[in-house]
C-alpha positions in Angstrom: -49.0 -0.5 -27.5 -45.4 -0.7 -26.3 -44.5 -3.2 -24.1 -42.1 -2.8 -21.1 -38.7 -3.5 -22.9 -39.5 -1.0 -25.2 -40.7 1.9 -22.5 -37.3 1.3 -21.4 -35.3 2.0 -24.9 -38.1 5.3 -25.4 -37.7 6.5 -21.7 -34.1 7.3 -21.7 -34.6 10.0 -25.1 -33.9 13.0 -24.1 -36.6 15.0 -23.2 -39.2 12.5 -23.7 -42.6 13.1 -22.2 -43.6 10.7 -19.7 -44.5 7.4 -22.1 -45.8 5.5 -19.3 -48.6 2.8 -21.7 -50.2 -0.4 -20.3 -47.7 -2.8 -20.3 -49.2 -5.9 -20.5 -48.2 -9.9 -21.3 -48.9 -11.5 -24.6 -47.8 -14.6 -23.9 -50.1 -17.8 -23.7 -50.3 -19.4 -20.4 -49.5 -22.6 -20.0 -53.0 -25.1 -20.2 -52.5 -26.1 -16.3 -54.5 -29.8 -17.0 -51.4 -30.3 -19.6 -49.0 -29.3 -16.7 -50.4 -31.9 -14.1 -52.0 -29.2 -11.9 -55.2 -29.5 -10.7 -57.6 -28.3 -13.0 -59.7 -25.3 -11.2 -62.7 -26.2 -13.6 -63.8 -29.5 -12.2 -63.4 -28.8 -9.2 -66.4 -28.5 -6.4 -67.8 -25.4 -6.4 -70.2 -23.8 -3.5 -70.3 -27.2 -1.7 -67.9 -26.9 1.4 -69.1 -24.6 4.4 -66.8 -21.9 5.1 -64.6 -22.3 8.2 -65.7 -19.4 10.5 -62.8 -17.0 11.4 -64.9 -15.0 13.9 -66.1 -18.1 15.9 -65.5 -18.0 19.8 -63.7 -21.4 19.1 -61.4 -20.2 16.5 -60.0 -17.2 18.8 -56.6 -17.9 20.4 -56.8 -18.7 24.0 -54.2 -16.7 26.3 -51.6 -18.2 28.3 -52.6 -16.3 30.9 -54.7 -13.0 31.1 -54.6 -9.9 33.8 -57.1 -7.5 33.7 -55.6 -5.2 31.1 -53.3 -7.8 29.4 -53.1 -11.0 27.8 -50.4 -13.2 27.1 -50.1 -15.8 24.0 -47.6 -17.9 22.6 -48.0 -18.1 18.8 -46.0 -20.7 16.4 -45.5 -20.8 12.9 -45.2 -25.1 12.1 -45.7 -27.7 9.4 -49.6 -29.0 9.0 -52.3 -30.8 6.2 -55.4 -29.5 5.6 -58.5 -30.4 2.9 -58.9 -27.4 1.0 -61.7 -28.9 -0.5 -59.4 -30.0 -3.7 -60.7 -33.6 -5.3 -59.0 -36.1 -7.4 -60.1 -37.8 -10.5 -62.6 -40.2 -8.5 -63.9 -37.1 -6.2 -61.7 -38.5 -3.1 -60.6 -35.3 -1.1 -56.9 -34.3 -1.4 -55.1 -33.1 1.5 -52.5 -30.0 1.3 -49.2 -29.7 2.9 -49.0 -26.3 4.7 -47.8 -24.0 7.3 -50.1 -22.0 9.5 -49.8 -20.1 12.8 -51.0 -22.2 15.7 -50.6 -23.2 19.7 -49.7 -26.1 21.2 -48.5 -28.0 18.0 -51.8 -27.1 16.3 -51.2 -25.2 13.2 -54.0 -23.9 10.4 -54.2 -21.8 7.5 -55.5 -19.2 8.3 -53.8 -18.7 11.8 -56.5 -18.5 14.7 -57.9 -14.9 14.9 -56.7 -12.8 17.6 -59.9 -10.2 19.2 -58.7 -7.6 21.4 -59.8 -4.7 23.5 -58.5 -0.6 22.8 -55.9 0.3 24.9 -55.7 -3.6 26.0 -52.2 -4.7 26.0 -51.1 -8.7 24.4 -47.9 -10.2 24.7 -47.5 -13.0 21.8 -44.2 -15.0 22.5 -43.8 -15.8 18.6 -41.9 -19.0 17.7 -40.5 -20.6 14.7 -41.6 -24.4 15.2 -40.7 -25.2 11.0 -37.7 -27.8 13.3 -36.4 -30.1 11.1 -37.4 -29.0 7.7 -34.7 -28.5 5.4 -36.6 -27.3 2.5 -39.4 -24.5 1.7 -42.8 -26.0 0.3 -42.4 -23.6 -2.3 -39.5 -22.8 -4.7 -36.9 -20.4 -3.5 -34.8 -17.6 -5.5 -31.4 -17.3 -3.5 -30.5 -14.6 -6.2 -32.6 -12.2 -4.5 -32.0 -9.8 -1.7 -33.4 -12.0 0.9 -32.9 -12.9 4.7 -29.7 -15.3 4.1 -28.2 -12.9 1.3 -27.6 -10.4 3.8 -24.0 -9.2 4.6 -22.9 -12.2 7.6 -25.4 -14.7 6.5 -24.1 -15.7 3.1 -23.5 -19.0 4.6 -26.7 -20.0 6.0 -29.3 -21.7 4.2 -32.5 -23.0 4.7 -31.0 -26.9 3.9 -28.7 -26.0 7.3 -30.7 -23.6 9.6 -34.1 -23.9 8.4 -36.9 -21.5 7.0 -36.5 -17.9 8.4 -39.7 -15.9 9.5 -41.1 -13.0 11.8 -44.4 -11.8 12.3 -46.2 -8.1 11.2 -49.3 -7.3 12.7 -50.6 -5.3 9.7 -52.5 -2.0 10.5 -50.9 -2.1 14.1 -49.8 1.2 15.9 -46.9 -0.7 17.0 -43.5 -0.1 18.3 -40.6 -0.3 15.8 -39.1 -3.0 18.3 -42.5 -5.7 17.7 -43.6 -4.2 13.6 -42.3 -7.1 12.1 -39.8 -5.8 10.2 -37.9 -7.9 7.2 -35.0 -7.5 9.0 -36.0 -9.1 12.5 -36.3 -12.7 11.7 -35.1 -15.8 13.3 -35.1 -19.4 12.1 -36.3 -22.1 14.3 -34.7 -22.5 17.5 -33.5 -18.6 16.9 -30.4 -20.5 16.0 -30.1 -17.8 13.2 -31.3 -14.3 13.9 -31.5 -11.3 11.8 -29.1 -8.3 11.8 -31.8 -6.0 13.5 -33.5 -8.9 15.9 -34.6 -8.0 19.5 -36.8 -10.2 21.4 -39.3 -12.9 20.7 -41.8 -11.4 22.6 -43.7 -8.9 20.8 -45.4 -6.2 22.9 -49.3 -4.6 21.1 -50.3 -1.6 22.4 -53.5 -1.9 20.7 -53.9 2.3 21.6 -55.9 2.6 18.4 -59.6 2.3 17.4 -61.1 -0.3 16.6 -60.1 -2.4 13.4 -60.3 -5.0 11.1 -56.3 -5.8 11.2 -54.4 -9.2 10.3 -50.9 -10.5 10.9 -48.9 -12.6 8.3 -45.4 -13.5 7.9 -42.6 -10.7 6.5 -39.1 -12.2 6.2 -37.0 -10.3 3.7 -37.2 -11.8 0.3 -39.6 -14.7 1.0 -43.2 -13.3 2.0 -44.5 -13.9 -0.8 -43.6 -17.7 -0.1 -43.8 -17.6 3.0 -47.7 -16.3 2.9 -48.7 -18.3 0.2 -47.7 -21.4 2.4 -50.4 -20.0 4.5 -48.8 -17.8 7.0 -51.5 -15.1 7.7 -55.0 -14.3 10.0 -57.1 -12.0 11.3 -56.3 -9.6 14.4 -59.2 -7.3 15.6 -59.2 -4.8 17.8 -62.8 -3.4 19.3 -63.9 -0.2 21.4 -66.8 1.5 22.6 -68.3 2.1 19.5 -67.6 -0.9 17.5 -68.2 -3.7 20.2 -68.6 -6.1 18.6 -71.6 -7.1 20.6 -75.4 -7.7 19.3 -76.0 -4.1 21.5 -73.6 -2.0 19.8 -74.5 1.3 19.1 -74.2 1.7 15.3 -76.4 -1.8 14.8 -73.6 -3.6 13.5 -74.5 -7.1 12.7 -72.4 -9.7 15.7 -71.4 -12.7 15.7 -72.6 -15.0 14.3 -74.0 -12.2 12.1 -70.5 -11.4 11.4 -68.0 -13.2 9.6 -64.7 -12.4 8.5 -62.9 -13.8 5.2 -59.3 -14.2 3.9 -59.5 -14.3 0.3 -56.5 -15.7 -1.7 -55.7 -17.6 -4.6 -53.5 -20.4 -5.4 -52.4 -23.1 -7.7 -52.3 -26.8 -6.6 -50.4 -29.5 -7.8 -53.1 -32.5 -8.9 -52.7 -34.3 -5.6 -53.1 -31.5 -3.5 -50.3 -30.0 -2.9 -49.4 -26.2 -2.9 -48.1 -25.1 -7.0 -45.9 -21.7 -7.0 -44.4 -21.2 -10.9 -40.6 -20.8 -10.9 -39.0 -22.7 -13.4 -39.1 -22.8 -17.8 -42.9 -24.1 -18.7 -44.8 -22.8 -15.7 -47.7 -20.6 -16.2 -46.5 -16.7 -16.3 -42.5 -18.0 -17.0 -42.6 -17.0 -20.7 -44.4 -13.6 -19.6 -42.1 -11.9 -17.5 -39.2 -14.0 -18.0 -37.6 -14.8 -21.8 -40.9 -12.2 -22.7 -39.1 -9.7 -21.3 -35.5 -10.7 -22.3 -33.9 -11.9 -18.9 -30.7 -13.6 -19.5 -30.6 -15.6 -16.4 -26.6 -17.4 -15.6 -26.6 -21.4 -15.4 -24.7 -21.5 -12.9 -26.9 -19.3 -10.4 -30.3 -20.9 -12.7 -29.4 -24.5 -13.3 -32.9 -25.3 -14.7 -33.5 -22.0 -15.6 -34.6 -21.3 -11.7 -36.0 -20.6 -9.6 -36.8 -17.5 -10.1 -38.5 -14.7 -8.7 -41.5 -13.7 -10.9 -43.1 -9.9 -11.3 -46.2 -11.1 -10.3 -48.6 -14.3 -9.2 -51.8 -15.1 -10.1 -53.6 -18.2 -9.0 -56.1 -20.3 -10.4 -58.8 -21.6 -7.6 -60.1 -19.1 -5.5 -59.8 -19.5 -1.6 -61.5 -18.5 1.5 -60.5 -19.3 4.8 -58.0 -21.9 3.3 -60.9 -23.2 1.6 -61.3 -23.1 -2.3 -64.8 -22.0 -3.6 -66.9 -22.4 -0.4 -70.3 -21.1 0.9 -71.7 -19.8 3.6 -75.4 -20.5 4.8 -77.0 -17.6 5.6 -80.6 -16.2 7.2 -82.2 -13.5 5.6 -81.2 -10.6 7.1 -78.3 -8.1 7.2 -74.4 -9.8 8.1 -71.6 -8.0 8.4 -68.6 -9.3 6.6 -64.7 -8.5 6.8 -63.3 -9.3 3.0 -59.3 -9.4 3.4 -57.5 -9.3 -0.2 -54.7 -11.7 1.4 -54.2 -12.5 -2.5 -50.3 -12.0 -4.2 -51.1 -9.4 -6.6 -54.2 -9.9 -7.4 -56.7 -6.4 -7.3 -60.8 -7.7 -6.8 -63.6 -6.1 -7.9 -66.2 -7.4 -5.8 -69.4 -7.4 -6.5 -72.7 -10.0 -5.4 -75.5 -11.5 -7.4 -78.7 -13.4 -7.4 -77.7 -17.5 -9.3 -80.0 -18.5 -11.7 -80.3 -21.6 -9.9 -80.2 -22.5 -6.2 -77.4 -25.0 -7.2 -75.4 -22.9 -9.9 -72.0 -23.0 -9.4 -70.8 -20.2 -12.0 -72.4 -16.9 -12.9 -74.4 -17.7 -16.0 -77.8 -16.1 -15.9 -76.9 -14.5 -12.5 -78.8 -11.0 -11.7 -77.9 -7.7 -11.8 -75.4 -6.9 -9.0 -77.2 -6.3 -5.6 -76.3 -3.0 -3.3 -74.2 -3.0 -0.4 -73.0 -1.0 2.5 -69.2 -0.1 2.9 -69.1 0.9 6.5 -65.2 0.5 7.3 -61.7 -0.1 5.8 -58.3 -1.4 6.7 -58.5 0.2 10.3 -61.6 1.3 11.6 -65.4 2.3 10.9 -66.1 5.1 8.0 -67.2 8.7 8.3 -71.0 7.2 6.7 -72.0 4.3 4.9 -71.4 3.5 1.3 -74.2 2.4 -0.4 -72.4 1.1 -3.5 -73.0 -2.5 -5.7 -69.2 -2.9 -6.9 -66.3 -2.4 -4.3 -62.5 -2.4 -5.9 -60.2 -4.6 -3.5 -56.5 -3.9 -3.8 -53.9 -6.9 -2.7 -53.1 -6.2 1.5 -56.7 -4.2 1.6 -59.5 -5.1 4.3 -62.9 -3.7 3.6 -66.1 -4.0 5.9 -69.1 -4.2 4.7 -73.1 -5.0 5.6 -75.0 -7.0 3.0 -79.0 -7.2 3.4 -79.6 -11.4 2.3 -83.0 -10.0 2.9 -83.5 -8.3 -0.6 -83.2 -11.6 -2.4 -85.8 -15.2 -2.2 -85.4 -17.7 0.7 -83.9 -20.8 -0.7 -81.7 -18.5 -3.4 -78.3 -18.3 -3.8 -76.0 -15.2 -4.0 -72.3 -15.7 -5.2 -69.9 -13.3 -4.6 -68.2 -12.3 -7.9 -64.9 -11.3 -9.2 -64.8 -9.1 -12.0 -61.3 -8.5 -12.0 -59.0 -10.4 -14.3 -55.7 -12.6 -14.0 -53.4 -9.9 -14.5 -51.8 -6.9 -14.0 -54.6 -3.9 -13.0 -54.6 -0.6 -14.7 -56.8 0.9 -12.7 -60.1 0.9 -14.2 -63.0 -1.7 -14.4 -62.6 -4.4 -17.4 -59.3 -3.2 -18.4 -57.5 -6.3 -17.7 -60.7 -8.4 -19.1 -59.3 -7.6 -22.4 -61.1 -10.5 -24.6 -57.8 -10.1 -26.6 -55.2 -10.8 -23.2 -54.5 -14.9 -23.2 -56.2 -16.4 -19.6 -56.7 -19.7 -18.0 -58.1 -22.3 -20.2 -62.0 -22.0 -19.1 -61.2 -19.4 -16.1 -63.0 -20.0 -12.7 -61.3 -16.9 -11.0 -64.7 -14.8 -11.9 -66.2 -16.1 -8.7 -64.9 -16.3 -5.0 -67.7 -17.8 -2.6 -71.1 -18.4 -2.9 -74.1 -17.2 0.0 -77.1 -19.5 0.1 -80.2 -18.2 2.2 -81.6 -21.6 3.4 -81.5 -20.8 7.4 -84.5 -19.5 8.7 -84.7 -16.5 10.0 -84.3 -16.0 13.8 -86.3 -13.1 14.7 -85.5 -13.5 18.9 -82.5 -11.5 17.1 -82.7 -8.1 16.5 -81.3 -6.7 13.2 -81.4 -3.3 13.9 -78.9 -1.9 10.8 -79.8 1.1 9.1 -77.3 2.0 6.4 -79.1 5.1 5.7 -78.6 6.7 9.3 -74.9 5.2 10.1 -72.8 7.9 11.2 -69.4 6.2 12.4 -66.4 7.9 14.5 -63.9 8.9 11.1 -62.8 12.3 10.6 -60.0 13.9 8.6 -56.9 14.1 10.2 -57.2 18.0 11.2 -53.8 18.6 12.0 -51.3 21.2 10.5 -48.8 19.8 7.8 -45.4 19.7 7.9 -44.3 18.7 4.7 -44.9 17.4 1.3 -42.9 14.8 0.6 -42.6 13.4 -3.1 -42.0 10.0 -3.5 -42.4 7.6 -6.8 -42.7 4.0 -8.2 -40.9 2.8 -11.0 -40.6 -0.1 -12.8 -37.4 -0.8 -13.6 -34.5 -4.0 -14.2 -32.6 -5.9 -12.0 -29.1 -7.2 -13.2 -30.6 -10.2 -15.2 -32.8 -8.3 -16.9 -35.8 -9.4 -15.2 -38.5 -6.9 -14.5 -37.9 -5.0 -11.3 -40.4 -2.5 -9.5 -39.1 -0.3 -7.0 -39.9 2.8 -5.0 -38.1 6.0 -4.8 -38.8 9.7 -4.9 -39.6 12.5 -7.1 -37.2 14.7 -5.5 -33.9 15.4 -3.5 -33.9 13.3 -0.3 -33.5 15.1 3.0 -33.4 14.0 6.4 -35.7 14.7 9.3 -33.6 18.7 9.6 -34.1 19.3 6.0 -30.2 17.9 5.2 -29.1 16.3 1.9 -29.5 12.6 2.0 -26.8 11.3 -0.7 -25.8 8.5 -2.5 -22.8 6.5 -0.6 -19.7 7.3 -0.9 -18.6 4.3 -2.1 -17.6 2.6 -5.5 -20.5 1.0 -6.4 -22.1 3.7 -6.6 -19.6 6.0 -8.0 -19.1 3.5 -11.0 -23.1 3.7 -11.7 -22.6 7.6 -11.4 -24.6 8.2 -8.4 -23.5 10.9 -6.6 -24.9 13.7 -4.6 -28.4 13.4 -3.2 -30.2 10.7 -3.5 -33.1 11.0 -6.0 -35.3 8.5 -8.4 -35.1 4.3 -7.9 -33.8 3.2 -4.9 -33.1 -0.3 -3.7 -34.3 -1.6 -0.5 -30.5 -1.7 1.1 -29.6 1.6 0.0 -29.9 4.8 2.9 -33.2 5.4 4.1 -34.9 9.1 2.5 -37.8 8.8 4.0 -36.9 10.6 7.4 -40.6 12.4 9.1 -39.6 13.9 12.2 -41.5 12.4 15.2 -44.9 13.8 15.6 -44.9 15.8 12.2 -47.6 15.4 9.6 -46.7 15.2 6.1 -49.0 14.9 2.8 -47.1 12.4 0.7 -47.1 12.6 -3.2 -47.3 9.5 -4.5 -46.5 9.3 -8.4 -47.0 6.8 -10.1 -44.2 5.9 -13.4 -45.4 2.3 -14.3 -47.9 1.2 -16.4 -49.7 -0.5 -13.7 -52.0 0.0 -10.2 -49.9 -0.5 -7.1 -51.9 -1.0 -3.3 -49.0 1.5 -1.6 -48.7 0.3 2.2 -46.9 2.4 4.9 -46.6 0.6 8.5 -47.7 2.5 11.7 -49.7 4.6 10.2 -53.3 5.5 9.1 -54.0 7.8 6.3 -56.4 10.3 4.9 -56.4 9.3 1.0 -56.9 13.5 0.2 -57.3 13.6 -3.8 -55.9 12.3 -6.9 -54.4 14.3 -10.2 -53.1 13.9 -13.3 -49.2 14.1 -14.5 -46.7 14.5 -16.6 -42.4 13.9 -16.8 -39.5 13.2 -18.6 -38.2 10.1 -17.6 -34.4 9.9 -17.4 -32.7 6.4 -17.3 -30.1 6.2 -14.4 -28.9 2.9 -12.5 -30.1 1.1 -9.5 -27.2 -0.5 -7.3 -28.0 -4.2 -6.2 -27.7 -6.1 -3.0 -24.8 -7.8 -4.8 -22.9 -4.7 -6.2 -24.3 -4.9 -9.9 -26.0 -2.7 -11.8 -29.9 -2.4 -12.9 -31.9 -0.2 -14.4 -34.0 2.9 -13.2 -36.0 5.9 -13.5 -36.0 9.2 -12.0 -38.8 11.9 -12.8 -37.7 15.5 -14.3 -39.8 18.5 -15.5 -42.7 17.2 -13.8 -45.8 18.9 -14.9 -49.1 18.6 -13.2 -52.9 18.3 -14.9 -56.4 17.7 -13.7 -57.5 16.7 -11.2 -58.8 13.3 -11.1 -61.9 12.2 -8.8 -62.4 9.1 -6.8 -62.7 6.3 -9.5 -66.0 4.1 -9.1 -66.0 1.2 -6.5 -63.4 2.8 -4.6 -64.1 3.6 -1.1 -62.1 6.4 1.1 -63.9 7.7 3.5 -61.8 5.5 6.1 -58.6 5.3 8.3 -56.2 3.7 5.1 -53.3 1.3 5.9 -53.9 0.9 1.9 -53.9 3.1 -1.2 -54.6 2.2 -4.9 -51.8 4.4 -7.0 -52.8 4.2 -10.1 -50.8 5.0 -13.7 -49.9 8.4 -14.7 -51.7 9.7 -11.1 -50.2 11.3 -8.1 -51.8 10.1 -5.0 -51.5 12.3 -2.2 -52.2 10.6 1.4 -52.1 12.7 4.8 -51.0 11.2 8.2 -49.0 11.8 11.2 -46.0 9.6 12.2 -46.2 9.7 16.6 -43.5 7.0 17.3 -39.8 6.9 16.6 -38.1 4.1 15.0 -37.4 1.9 12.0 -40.1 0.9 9.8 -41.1 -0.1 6.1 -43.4 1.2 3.1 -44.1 -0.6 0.2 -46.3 -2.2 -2.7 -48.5 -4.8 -1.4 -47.8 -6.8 -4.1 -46.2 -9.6 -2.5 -43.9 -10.6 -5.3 -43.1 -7.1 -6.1 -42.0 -6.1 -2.3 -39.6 -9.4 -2.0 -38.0 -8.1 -4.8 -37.5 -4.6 -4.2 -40.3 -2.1 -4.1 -40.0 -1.5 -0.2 -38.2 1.0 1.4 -37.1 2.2 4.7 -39.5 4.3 6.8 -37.7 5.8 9.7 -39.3 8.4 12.1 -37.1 10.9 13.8 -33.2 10.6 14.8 -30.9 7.6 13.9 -32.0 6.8 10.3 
């Protein structure tokens, strides 16, 4: 099996076939008792009730409200919560963290926001993070990030504080309000970003219903940024999916339905937030000196911080909570399952405990069915009876679970049976007995469901999973163009492991004309000239250009060795098929922020082969915000782009977006 410095030496032969392998870690992670972390294995499992994001008093309560429109003024400030850690003596820690909040008031998650179709809100965002001169989390100023931009070199976080701006993920938004990387402020809006326009954000909402959440999206930090707890839920309702108990599918309400933000994190052992960074912290070694990164003193004085490829915590967390449960009645809920996670991909699945108490999965049942009835943005064309669902990192899946089917007084956990690394794409390929995980791993499990309330039959539960026919169809209209775009993994100027995006052919605009490399020296001395083509860099000229109102099928192939959750802004999707492929991979250069040279890919001779079809636990018959793109696949997704303006796509990998793999999406004229 080569590894990724190798796939670089092979990929550059001439001619070579496309030798994209797994590329996975072999080194050891570091024992995180040894490291004084908190140790995920003696910590309480199943005891802690999960805080209730769909509860009338956790909605946000307008500043004012007309009969269409409602007003809010959101903050993102400094506040300590009980995740539920303990120390040695089973005392509860308390966390240091940053939530969204009003009124001084701050959580992780953020209050939920529940809105009507075609209802306007106003959210006055504000950065309240006064005063703080330093991130909770460790901060790589060698990246392309907010204060590395061109004018802002000599700002800092130590002087102007921790930049931020909100992206209501799944909206069909205005470019002016999406949240772009580009449009953040620090607090006060003493320091605002190069493309910033107003700190009132206008929601149209003039879209279905749908399970939709907002988080935090400054250029080079969201990944810190989110992890400090910057994200919750936004959900939008209509005639069909209510929300009510006398909707007309039968959809379980409140407080039948619950909604949960499911992330993972590592905790120092009193209670504060963990994020590796430096030599000696878990996943260093792996993508680091494993890879053979030469990083300068003088920009890494400790060796860092740095930026890694990926994150992967060890406690699982709900609602800001780690390993809690919810009490339940036996009878159908409906449950929104957000994979707010950094790079983790979950494969959900539920089963019966062997003990009523059991706080891991030994002896546990066979995995109980399910119902998908609804994805990232709205209710599915039928419900998917299924008993494993695959949940990619950014993803939002909606699904009805019968508590009935199982004793009262049991208990169901909810179980994880992905792994603590990298996802290939298919089902206990990263569970690898021979891969190196967390001493005595507690990541297999994510909440628990214990059926000890009884059931209260003055409430209907009229679900039938068998007869639900919800509002999704194909989009049916004509298509203008194929457009082939690409991920690569590739290396920035230290050597570190860099993924980006790109395409699989000549760029052209919007008319059909060349999009080429700049005109300038930097790029002339890594000899690219002529149109644009291959890896790309975030700050490089935007190639994806739809026209307004066009609909385009876009190719999505996929060079790495590894599954990527792809995620375009404005837009829904029709996820149309999957197939097979083959290229030669030529080695060319990817021009950095900073002038300096990585490496790249660009796809040649590119041959096509079967047709592959929807991979178990996958469900598509939704409106997608989200696509899985797996290895050696092209993904084809179909949608139509009906505003004009500056937006974004990328991998919703969080580490793997602050550190290039997003791109420019603008829509019509003035690209």
């Amino acid at each position: 099996m080569i590894n990724r410095r190798e796939f670089f030496k092979l990929a550059g032969a001439t001619s070579a076939a496309m030798m994209i392998a797994r590329m996975r870690w072999a080194g050891v992670l570091a024992d995180t008792a040894a490291a004084s972390l908190s140790d995920p294995a003696v910590q309480p499992k199943f005891i802690n009730v999960v805080p209730d994001a769909m509860a009338p008093s956790f909605m946000y309560i307008p500043d004012k409200q007309n009969k269409n429109k409602k007003s809010f003024t959101v903050g993102v400030g400094p506040s300590v919560q009980q995740t539920g850690l303990v120390d040695g003596s089973g005392a509860l820690l308390s966390t240091p963290v940053w939530g969204y909040g009003q009124d001084g008031v701050y959580t992780w998650p953020g209050k939920t926001f529940e809105i009507q179709s075609g209802d306007k809100l106003e959210v006055n965002w504000t950065n309240d993070l006064m005063g703080i001169t330093e991130h909770l989390l460790p901060v790589d100023t060698s990246l392309h990030w907010a204060y590395s931009l061109p004018g802002y070199e000599l700002n800092s976080i130590a002087a102007d504080g921790v930049p931020v701006v909100p992206h209501l993920h799944g909206g069909h938004t205005n470019f002016q309000f999406d949240g772009n990387p580009e449009y953040f402020f620090s607090p006060g809006f003493s320091v605002l970003g190069p493309r910033w326009m107003d700190a009132k954000y206008s929601y149209k909402n003039d879209q279905p219903a749908g399970n939709l959440w907002y988080h935090d999206h400054a250029l080079g930090i969201t990944r810190l940024n989110v992890y400090a707890g910057l994200a919750g839920f936004y959900f939008v309702r209509d005639a069909v999916d209510t929300g009510k108990p006398d909707n007309p599918l039968g959809l379980p309400a409140w407080p039948y339905e619950k909604a949960y933000a499911i992330q993972d994190r590592m905790f120092y052992d009193d209670g504060r937030l963990f994020y590796p960074a430096f030599p000696g912290d878990p996943f260093y070694d792996d993508f680091i000196t494993g890879e053979g990164a030469v990083l300068p003193p003088d920009l890494f004085p400790d060796g860092g911080p740095t930026a890694l490829a990926e994150f992967f915590g060890d406690h699982m967390v709900v609602n800001g909570l780690i390993w809690p449960k919810e009490n339940v009645e036996p009878r159908h809920y409906r449950l929104h399952l957000l994979n707010g996670t950094d790079s983790r991909f979950m494969v959900v699945r539920f089963r019966l405990a062997a003990a009523p108490d059991a706080m891991d999965l030994e002896g546990a049942g066979a995995p109980l069915p399910f119902y998908v009835v609804g994805s990232d943005q709205g209710l599915a064309s039928s419900a998917t009876p299924t008993d494993v669902l695959l949940s990619e990192p950014g993803s939002r899946y909606d699904i009805v679970f019968d508590f009935s089917q199982v004793p009262a007084g049991s208990r169901v956990i909810m179980e994880n049976l992905g792994g603590d690394a990298p996802f290939g794409g298919v089902f206990g390929d990263d569970l690898d007995p021979d891969e190196d995980f967390f001493p005595n791993r507690q990541t297999d499990r994510i909440m628990a469901f214990d059926v000890t309330v009884p059931l209260d039959t003055a409430v209907p539960d009229n679900f039938n999973g068998a007869t639900f026919v919800g509002p999704y169809t194909l989009n049916p209209k004509p298509v203008d163009r194929v457009r082939k775009v690409a991920l690569f993994e590739g290396m920035d100027e230290f050597g570190r492991l860099q993924p980006l995006l790109g395409t699989a052919e000549p760029a052209t605009d919007y008319l059909g004309n060349p999009i080429n490399w700049p005109a300038t020296s930097a790029y002339a001395n890594a000899g690219l000239v002529g149109p644009m083509q291959g890896s790309i860099a975030w700050h490089s000229p935007t190639t994806e250009n739809p026209a307004l109102g066009s609909t385009e099928i876009w190719e999505i192939y996929n060079a790495t060795g590894d599954a990527h959750p792809v995620h375009l802004h404005l837009v829904h999707f029709d996820v149309v098929d999957r197939q097979e492929f083959t290229a030669n991979v030529i080695t060319q250069p990817v021009v950095q922020h900073n002038g300096l040279q990585g490496t790249g890919f660009r796809l040649e001779n590119i041959v096509l082969g079967a047709m592959v079809p929807q991979p178990a636990g996958y469900v598509e018959n939704t409106p997608k915000d989200m696509v899985t793109a797996l290895p050696d696949q092209v993904t084809r997704i179909k949608m139509t782009f009906d505003k004009p303006g500056r937006y974004v796509w990328h991998c919703h990998i969080l580490s793997h977006e602050d550190h290039e793999m997003m791109r420019v999406l603008h829509v019509g004229p003035g690209a």
